[in-house]
N, C-alpha and C positions, 0 to 999 in steps of 0.2 A: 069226247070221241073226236077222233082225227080220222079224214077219208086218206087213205094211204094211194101213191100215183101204182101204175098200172103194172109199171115193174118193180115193185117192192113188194116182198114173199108174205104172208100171214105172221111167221116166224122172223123174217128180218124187224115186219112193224114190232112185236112183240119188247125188243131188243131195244126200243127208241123210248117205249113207254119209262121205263125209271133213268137206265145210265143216258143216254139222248138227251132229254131233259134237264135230268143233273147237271148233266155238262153243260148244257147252253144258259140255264141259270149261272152257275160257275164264271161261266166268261162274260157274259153279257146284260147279268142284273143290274150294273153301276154304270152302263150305258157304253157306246161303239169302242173297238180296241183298237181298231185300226192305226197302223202305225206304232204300235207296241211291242212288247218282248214279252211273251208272256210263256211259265217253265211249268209244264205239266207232270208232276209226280206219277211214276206208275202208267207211262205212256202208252201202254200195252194193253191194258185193263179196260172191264168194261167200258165205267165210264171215262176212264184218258183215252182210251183210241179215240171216239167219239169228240172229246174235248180239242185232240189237235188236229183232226177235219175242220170242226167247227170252227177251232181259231184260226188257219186260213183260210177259211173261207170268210173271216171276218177281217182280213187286211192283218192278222198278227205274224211276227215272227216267229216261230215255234221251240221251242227246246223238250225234250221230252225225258224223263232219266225211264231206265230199265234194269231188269238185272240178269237177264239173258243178252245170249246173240241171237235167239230165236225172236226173244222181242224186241230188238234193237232193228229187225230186219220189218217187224209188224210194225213199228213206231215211224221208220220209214216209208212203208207203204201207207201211212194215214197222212205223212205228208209233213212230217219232223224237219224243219233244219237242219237242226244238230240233237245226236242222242248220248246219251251219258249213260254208263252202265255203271249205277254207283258200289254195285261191289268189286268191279275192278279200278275207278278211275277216281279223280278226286274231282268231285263236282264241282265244287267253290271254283277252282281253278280254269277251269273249262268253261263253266257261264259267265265269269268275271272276263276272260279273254274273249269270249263270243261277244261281248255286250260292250267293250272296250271298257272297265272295268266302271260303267254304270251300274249295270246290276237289271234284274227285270221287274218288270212295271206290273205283272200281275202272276200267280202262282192259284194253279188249279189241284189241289194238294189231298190226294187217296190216307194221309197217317200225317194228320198235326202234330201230334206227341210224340212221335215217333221221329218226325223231323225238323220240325223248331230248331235246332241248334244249328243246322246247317242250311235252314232255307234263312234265316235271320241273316248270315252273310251274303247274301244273292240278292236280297233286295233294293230297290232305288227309293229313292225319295219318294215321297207321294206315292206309293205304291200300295196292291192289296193283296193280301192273300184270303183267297175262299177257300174255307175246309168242309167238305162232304164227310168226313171219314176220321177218325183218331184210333184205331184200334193197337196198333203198338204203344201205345199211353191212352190209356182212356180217360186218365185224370192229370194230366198235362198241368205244368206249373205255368204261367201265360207270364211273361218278360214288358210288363207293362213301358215300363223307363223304355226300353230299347226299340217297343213299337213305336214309344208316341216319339224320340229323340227322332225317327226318321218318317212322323208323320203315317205310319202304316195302320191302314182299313183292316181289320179282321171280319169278313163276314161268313159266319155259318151259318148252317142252309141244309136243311133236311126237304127233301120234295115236298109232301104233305102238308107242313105249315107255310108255306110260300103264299103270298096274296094271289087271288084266283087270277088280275088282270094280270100279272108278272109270266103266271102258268099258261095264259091264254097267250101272249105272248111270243111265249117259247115256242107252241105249237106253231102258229102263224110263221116261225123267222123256218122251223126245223122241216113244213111242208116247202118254203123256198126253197132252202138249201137243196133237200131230196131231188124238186125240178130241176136243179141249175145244173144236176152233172152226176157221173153215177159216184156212189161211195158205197164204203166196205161196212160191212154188216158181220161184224165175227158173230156165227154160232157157235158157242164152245160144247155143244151138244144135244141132242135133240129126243125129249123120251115118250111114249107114251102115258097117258094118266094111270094108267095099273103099275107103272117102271117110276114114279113119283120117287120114294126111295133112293133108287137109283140115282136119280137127278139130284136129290137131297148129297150123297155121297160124292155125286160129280163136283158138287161144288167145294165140299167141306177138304176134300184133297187141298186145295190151295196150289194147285199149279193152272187151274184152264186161263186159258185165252177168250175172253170174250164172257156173253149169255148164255148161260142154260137154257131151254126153253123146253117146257112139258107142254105136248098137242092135247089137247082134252078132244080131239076130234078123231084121235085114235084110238 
């Protein structure tokens, strides 16, 4: 349990508990990024908003891909650099020219399997990519030869199995962050517990922005 500061809602904390979390494991488990370039998949999403708050707030340069203009504008308000709408634009090209054709040093990735083939060109040397998520491939072919030729960390990361100090951690950096300045807390809807269902359905759409969140207090 985490004491939440005075102005963050019951329902924003709620929101912090998994994608929050995720995210600041994600960027911050292999230690500081400061000074880095690091390309968050799915910038818009629960947990990539949260991811590219986090990463400036942690000294990184942000890139974020989207596949709206509605989330291209959300990607911006968390504080994106540069945002990439990869069904209109050709990504490779676009972070290759942000990065001057170094590539990025860390990748906070929503569909491993899904995007291997084109996060493999965007990486630098010594670089890593953390996967939360592969559901457009769930059984992904892993490009062994081409990780290790450029040195690249794969580490996956499910909340739950993470060592407790890593978790404790996360809380300690994610209560700073909260103090140091206000940030955005998408609810992508908010239901009672009899509207559970509902909530079930808000999600399964596959269009929200942000956290569901069911009040068990209503």
């Amino acid at each position: 349990m985490t004491p939440l500061p005075d102005e963050v809602s019951f329902a924003a904390g709620a929101t912090l508990g998994i994608p929050g979390m995720t995210a600041w494991c994600a960027l911050f488990a292999d230690g500081p990024i400061a000074g880095q370039t690091v390309l968050v998949t799915g910038g818009a999403g629960a947990v990539g908003h949260y991811a590219v708050q986090l990463a400036k707030w942690g000294g990184a340069r942000v890139i974020a891909t989207v596949s709206s203009q509605v989330k291209d504008v959300e990607a911006r308000l968390a504080g994106a650099d540069m945002v990439v709408n990869y069904r209109t634009e050709d990504v490779v090209a676009r972070v290759m020219e942000f990065t001057g054709n170094r590539g990025v040093d860390r990748v906070v990735d929503v569909d491993f399997g899904g995007n291997i083939a084109i996060t493999l060109k965007l990486m630098a040397m010594n670089s890593t990519i953390a996967v939360y998520a592969t559901n457009g491939n769930r059984t992904p072919v892993v490009p062994m030869r081409e990780l290790m030729e450029k040195c690249i960390t794969l580490r996956s990361l499910v909340l739950f199995a993470l060592p407790p100090p890593l978790l404790a951690a996360a809380q300690a950096d994610i209560s700073k962050w909260l103090a140091s300045g206000t940030r955005v807390h998408n609810i992508a809807g908010q239901f009672a517990l009899a509207e559970t269902a509902d909530a079930h359905l808000a999600v399964e759409k596959g269009d929200k922005m942000g956290t569901v969140i069911v009040d068990c207090a209503r």
